[in-house]
C-alpha positions in Angstrom: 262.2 104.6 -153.7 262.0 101.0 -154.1 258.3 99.5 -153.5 259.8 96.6 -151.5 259.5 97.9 -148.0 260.7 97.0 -144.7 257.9 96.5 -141.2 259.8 96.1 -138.1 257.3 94.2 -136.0 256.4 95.1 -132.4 255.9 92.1 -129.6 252.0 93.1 -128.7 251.5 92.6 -132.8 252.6 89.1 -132.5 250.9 88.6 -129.6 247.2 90.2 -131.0 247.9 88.2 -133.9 249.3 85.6 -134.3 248.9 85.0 -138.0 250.3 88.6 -138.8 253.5 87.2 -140.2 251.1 86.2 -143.4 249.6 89.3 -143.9 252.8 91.2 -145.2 252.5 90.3 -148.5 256.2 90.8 -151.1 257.2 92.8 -148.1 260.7 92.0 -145.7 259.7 91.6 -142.1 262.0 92.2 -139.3 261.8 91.0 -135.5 264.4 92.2 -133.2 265.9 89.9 -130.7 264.1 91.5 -127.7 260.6 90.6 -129.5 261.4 87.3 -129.2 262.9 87.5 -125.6 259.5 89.7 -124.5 257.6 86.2 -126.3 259.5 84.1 -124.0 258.6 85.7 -120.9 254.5 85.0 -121.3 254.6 81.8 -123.0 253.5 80.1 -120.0 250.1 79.9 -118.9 246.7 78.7 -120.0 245.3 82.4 -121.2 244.7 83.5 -124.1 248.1 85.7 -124.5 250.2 82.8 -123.8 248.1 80.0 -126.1 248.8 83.5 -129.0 252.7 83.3 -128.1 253.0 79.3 -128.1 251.2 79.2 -131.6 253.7 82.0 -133.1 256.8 80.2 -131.4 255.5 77.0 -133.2 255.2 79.3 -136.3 258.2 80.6 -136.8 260.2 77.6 -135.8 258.6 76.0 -138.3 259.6 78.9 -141.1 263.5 78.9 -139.7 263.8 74.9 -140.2 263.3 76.1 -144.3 266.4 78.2 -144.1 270.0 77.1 -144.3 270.9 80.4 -143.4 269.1 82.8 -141.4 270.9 85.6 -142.0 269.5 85.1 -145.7 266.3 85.7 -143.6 263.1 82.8 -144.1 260.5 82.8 -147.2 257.3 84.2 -145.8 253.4 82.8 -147.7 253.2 86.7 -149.3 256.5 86.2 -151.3 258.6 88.6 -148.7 260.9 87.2 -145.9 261.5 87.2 -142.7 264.7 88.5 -140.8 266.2 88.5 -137.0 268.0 91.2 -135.7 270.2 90.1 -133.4 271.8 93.3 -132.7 270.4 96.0 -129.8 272.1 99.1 -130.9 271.8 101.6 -128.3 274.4 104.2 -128.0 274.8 106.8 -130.3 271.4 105.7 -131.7 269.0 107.0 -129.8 269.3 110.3 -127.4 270.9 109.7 -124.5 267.3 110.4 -122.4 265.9 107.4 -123.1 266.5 104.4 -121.4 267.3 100.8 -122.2 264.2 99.6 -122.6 262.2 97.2 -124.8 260.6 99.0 -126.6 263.5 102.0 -126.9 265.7 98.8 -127.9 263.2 97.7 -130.5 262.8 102.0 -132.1 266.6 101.7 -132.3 266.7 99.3 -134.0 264.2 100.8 -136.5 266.8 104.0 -136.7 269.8 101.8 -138.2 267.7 99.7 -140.3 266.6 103.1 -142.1 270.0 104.7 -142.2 270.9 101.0 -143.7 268.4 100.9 -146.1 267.8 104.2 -147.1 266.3 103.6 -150.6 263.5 101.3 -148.8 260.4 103.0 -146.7 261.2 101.3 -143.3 258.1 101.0 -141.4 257.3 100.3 -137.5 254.5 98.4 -136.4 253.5 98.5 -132.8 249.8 98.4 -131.1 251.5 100.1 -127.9 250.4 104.3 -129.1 253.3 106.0 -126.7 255.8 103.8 -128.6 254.3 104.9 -132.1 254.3 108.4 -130.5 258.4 108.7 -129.5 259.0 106.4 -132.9 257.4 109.7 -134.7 259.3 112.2 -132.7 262.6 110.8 -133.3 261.7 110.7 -137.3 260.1 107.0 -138.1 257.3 106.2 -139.7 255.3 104.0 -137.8 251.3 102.4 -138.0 249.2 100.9 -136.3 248.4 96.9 -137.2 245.3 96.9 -139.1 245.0 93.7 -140.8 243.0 92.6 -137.6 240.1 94.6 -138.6 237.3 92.4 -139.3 235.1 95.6 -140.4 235.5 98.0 -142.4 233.0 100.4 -142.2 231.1 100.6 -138.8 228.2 101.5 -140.7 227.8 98.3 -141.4 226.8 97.7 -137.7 223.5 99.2 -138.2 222.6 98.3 -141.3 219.9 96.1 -140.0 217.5 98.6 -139.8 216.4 100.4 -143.4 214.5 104.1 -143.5 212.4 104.1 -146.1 210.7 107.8 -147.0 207.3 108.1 -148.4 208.0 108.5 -151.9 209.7 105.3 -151.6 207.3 103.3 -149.9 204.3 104.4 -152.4 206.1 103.5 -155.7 206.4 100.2 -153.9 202.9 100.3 -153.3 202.1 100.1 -156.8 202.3 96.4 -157.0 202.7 95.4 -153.6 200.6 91.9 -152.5 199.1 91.9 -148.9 197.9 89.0 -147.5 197.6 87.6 -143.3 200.4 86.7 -141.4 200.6 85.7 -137.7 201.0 88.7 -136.5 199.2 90.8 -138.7 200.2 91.4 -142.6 202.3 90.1 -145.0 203.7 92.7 -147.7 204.8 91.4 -151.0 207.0 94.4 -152.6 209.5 94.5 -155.4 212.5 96.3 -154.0 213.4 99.3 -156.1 216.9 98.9 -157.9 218.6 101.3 -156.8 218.9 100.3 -153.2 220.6 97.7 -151.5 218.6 94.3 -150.1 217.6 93.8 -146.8 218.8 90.3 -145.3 216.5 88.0 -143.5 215.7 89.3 -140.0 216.1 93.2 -141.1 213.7 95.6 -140.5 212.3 98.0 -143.0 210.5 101.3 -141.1 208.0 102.4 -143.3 206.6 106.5 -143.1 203.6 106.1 -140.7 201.7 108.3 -138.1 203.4 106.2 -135.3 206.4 104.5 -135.4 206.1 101.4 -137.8 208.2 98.5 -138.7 208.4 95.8 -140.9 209.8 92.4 -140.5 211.9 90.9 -144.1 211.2 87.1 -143.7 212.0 86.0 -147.3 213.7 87.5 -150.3 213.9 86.5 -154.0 217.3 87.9 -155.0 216.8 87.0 -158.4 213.4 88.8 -159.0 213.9 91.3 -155.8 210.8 90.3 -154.4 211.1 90.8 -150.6 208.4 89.2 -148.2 208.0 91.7 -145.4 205.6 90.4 -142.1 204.2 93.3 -139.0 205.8 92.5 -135.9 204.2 91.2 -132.4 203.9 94.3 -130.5 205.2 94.2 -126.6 204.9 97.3 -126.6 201.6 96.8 -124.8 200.7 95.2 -121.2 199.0 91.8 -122.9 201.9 90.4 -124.7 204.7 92.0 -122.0 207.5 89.6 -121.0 208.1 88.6 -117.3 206.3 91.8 -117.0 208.6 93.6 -119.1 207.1 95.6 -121.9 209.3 97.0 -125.2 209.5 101.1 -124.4 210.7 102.2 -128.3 210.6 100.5 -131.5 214.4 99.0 -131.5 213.4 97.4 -127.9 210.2 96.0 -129.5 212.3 94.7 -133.0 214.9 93.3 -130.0 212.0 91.5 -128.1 210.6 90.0 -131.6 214.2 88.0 -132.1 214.6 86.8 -129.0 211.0 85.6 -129.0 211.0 84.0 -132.2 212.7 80.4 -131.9 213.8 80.0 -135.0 216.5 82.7 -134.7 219.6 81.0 -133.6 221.8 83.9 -133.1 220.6 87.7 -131.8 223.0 90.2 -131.6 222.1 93.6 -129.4 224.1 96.6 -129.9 223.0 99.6 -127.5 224.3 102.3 -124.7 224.3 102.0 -121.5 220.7 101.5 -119.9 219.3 100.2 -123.1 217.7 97.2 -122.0 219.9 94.9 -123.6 220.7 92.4 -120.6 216.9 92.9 -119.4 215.5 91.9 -122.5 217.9 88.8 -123.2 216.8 87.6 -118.9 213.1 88.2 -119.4 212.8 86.8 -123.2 215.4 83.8 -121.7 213.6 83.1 -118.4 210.0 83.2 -120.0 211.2 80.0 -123.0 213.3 78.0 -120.5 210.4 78.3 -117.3 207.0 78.9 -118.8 207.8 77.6 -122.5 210.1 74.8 -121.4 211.8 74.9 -124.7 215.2 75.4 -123.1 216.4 73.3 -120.4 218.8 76.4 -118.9 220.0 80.1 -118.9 224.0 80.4 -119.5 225.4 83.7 -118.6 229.0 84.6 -119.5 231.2 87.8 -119.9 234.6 88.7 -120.8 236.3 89.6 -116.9 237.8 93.1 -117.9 237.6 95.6 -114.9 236.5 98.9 -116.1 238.8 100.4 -113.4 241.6 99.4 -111.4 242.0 95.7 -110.9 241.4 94.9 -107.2 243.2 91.2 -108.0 242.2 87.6 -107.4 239.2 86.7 -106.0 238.7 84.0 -103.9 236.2 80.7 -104.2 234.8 78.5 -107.0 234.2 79.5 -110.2 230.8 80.1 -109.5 231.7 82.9 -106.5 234.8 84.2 -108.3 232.1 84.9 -111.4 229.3 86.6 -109.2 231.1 90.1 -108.8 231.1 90.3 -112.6 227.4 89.3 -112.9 226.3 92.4 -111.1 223.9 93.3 -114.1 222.4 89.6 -114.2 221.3 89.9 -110.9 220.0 93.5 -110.9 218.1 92.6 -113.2 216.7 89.2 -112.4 215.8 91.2 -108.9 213.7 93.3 -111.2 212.1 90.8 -112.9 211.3 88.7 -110.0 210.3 92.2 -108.0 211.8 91.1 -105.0 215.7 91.4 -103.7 217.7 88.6 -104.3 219.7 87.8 -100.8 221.0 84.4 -101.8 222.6 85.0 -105.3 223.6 81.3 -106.0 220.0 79.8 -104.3 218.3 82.5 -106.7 220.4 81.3 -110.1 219.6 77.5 -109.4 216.0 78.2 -108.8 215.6 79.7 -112.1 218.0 77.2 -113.6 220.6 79.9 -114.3 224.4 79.0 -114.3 227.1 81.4 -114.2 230.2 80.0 -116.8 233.5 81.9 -117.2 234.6 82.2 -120.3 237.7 79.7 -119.5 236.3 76.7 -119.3 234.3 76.8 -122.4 236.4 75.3 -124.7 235.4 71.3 -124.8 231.7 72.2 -123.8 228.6 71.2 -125.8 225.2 73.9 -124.9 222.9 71.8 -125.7 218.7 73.4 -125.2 220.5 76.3 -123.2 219.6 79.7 -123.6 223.2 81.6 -123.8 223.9 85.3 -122.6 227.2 86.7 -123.5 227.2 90.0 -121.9 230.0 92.5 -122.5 231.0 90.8 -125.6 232.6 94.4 -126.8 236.0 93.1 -124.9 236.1 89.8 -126.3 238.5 88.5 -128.7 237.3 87.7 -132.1 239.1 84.1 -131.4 237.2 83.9 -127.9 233.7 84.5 -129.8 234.2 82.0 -132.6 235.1 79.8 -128.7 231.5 80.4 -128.1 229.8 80.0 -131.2 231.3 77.1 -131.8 230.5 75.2 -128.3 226.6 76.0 -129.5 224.7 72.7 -129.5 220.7 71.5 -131.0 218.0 73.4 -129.7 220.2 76.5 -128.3 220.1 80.4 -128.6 222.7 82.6 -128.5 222.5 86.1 -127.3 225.2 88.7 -127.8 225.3 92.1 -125.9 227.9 95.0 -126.2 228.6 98.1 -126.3 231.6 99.6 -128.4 231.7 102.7 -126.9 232.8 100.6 -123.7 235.6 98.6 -124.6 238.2 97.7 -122.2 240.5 95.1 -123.5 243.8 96.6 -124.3 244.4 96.5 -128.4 240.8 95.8 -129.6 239.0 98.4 -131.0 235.5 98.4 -132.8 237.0 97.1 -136.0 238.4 94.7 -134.2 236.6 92.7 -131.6 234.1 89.7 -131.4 231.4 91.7 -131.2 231.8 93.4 -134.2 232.8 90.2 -136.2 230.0 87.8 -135.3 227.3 91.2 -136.5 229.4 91.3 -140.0 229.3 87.6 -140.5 226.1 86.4 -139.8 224.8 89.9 -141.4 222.9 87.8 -144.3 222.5 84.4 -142.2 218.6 83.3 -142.2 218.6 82.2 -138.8 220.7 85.4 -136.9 219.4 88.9 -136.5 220.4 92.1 -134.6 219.1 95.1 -133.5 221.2 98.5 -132.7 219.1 100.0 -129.2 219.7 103.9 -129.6 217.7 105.2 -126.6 218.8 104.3 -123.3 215.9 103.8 -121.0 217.6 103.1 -117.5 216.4 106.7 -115.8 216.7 110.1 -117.7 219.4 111.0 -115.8 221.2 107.7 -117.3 219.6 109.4 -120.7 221.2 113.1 -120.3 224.3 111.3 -119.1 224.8 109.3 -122.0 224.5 112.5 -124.5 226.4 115.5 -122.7 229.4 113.2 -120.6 
């Protein structure tokens, strides 16, 4: 069979990606007609989707201005080209059950391109699983698009905390230098060979009678000498946090990030009812009001209903954002032990502003103490949005979940969340924490491990 291969692209591919034209290397691509008719249909608007569909319309008008003839099909970057069906075969094609749609159209015209071609694997490329699921029954091959995953190996995710086991820890003993530290003790070690490095703002848990972890702060990669530092402890009623104290060791490595202002970036990963939004509101209100080194608290969220959408809401931004920012407010009632009756009187009083993510682009946080909240269902273009509207003297806190994600066609490998942990993975100045235990009730705890 010839190693030249044909990928018949699927609109929601485009659409996902906009760049995926580039990432088919020596390879022939092939967009049916009805791709570029589904294009035309969403190209308006000021969403994300549509800004996607504008910037591959301006893409491939660009590519068909280099062809004299585009039934020769267009040079693509990877050496292949790029062709446009223009045909919709239908009858006789496919079984007489299914109907004219789309996405039948676009499988049918997967079914001649094979019986055309058949010396070439002809592959079909969708993000929509019931039309990689019929494609399959009717004899295509068919995959998923997977250049958009920014990870790898999940694994990855949670590499910021390292297990060492006794044996370890007391060869490193052997030459280790302890001297005081803020909070505590400083460990010089030589990290043993065989093992990977910790990155700045990892934690190394050391065999102890209680739980114990250590804090890398500097690293000699040359000599692999790491610098590890104890930890502040609010695990204890004197150094709580708007009254809120750490209630397991990942809470108490969370709290030690947010606290520390020379972390620009923290990243928590956790279930549901593991303190993540409480933690980022307590830490946040505690250096904007009592430390005064912010000058606000910014709280956005990707607006993904979980459920059925109940549709437009009315108001300003400000009152079309409060139904989303149920867990803000639930939370800052906790903190502030009292109910909170008048939502936007209670955010301005603690000089907390509610942003959607919409009206980001432009903006400049400057000394503000951002919350995104949800970030599982953001887009990784949406998160580099936000990171890149971070101004002097700001924080940014991340919070997801990937075992919640509701955007259609993102995925763990795929979303913002996951890229912004696997880039700044090794950045001095950005840390995250995985929360395993969720500490909302122990109902919330059984929940989370038998549903």
């Amino acid at each position: 069979m010839e190693s030249r291969k044909i990928f018949v692209l699927d609109t929601n591919v485009l659409i996902h990606d906009p760049n995926a034209l580039s990432h088919f290397d020596e390879h022939d691509v092939v967009l049916p007609m009805v791709v570029l008719e589904e294009m035309d249909k969403v190209k308006r608007g000021v969403d994300e989707l549509a800004r996607n569909v504008r910037e591959v319309s301006r893409y491939l008008d660009d590519l068909s201005e280099t062809s004299d003839d585009l039934s020769q099909g267009c040079a693509l970057p990877g050496g292949g080209r790029l062709f446009f069906e223009m045909s919709s075969p239908m009858h006789g094609v496919l079984p007489d059950s299914l109907s004219n749609s789309n996405d039948n159209q676009i499988i049918a015209v997967t079914m001649v391109l094979k019986q055309k071609n058949p010396t070439r694997q002809v592959t079909l490329v969708s993000k929509d699983i019931n039309l990689r699921i019929k494609a399959r029954a009717l004899g295509l091959v068919t995959e998923d698009y997977r250049s958009d995953h920014l990870v790898k190996d999940l694994e990855v995710l949670a590499q910021s905390m390292i297990q060492l086991d006794e044996q370890v820890w007391n060869a490193m003993g052997e030459d280790m230098e302890v001297s005081e530290s803020a909070y505590g003790h400083c460990y010089q070690i030589t990290w043993p060979d065989d093992r990977i490095l910790p990155a700045i703002n990892h934690f190394v848990l050391i065999p102890s009678e209680r739980e114990l972890a250590l804090r890398c702060r500097n690293i000699n990669q040359e000599t692999r000498r790491v610098e590890l530092h104890d930890m502040c402890s609010y695990r204890n009623e004197r150094h709580a946090i708007w009254g809120v104290q750490a209630r397991n060791l990942e809470q108490n490595m969370a709290m030690n990030l947010l606290m520390d202002a020379d972390v620009d970036l923290v990243t928590l990963l956790g279930l549901a009812g593991s303190g993540k939004t409480l933690l980022a509101l307590a830490c946040g209100l505690h250096k904007t009001l009592e430390e005064g080194l912010y000058d606000r608290i910014l709280v956005t969220r990707a607006t993904v209903p979980m459920g059925h959408d109940i549709g437009y809401l009315p108001g300003t931004e400000k009152e079309k954002m409060e139904p989303w920012m149920g867990a803000i407010t639930d939370n800052l009632a906790f903190l502030l032990d009292a109910g909170v009756q008048d939502v936007a009187a209670s955010l301005g009083q603690h000089q907390i502003e509610i942003a959607s993510l919409s009206f980001a682009r432009g903006r400049t946080f400057t000394r503000t103490w951002v919350i995104v909240d949800e970030a599982q269902n953001l887009t990784p273009h949406q998160m580099k949005t936000l990171v890149t509207r971070m101004g002097e003297g700001s924080k940014l806190v991340v919070l997801g979940n990937n075992a919640q994600i509701d955007t259609p066609y993102l995925t763990a490998y795929s979303n913002g969340l996951s890229m912004v942990v696997e880039r700044f993975s090794d950045w001095h100045w950005a840390g995250d924490v995985m929360l395993k235990a969720s500490e909302r009730s122990r109902l919330a705890a059984q929940a989370t491990k038998v549903l």
